[in-house]
N, C-alpha and C positions, 0 to 999 in steps of 0.2 A: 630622247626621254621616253623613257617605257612608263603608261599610264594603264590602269587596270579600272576596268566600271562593276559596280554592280546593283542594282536593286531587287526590293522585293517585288510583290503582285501591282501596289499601290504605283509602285514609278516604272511598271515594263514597258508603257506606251515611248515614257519620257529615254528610259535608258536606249529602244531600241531606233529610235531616232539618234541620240547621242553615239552608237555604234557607226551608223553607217556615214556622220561626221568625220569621228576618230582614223576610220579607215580609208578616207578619203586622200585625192592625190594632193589636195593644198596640207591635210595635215602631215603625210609622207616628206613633202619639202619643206614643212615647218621642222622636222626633227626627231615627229613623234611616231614611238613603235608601240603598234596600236596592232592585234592580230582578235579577231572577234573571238572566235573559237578557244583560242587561249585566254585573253585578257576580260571575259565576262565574266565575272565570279559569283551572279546572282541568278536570279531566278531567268530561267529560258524559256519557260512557257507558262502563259499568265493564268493557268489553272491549276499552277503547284503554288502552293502555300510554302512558301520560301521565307522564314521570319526575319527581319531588318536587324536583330542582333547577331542570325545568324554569318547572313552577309557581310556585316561590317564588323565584327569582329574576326572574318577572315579575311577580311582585305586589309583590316589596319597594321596585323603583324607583317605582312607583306610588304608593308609601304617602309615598316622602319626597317624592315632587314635590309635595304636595297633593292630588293627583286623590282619594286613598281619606285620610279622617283612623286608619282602623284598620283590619286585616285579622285573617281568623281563617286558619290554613291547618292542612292537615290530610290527614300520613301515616300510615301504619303503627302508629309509635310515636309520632310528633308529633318526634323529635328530628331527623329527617332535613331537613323545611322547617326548624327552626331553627337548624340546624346553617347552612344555609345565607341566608337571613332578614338573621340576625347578620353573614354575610360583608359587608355593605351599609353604610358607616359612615354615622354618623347612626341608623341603624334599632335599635332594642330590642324582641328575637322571645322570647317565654318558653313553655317546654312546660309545661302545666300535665297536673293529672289529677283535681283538685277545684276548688268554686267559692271556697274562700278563696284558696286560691294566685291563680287567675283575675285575683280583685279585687284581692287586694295585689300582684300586677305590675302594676295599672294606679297604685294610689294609691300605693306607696313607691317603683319602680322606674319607670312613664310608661312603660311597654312600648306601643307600637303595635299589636303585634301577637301572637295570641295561637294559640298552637301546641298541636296536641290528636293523641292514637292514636287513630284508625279502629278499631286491633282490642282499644284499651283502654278505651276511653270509651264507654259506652250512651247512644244518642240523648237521653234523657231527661237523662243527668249533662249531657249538651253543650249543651244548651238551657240548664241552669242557669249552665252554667260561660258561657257566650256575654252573656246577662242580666247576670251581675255584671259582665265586665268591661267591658261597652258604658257598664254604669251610672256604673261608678269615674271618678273624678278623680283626677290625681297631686296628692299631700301634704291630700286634701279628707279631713276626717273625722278628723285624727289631731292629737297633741297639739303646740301651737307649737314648743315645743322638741326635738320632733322633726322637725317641717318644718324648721326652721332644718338639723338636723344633716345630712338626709336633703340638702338643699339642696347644703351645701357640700361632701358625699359625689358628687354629681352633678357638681359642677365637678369633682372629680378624678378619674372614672372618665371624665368629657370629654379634659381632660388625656393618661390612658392611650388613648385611643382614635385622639387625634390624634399621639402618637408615634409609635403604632404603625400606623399609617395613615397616616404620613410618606411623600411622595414621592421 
């Protein structure tokens, strides 16, 4: 699974913690192709004024071409990349601030990508919160009848998405 990070100024502390996770030998035998140098697509040094739209509106076409299957991104509060993440039809950006939220935007929601505060999240919570949601599956782990329901919940939040993403 190729995973891309990026934040602005507000998340450099959190992002550069989350890199040296990423690149780690447990995440190498987890699956994940994670290269720093390549896969940071935000700010690299916390004295550049790097703006969280710029960031995440360049990671998010990325995520839906293929190139990246997940990305983590990572402002301030975390609501600013998802605020704009979501602007991307096709894309599912969730701000979380624990590791259950993390996991269950992967497994009942298939969120892509997972959106974090810099000045709310400690290195350590984001490590956890990054592990579960790398790990999740959407609808893996839960009960059939709720796959089914969560299922045909997803066809119609497709539905709202393509109305209102009507040309």
């Amino acid at each position: 699974m190729r995973v891309a990070i990026g934040s602005d100024k507000s998340g450099f502390v959190l992002k550069e913690a989350l890199k040296a996770f990423l690149a780690s030998d447990e995440m190498k035998a987890a699956g994940i192709d994670f290269v720093p140098e390549r896969d940071d697509l935000g700010t690299t040094d916390p004295s550049d004024v790097h703006p969280y739209y710029r960031v995440a509106g360049d990671v998010a076409p990325r995520v839906l071409s293929g190139e990246y299957d997940r990305a983590i991104l990572i402002c301030g509060t975390g609501a600013g990349m998802n605020v704009v993440a979501n602007k991307f039809k096709g894309l599912s950006a969730v701000v979380c601030e624990g590791v259950y939220s993390a996991r269950m935007a992967r497994v009942i929601n298939g969120a892509q990508v997972l959106c974090m505060g810099g000045w709310i999240i400690a290195p350590e919570m984001g490590v956890e919160m990054a592990r579960a949601f790398l790990a999740a599956e959407t609808h893996v782990g839960i009960e059939e009848w709720r796959k089914q329901w969560l299922s045909a919940a997803a066809e119609k939040v497709a539905d709202i998405e393509n109305k209102n993403f009507a040309d």
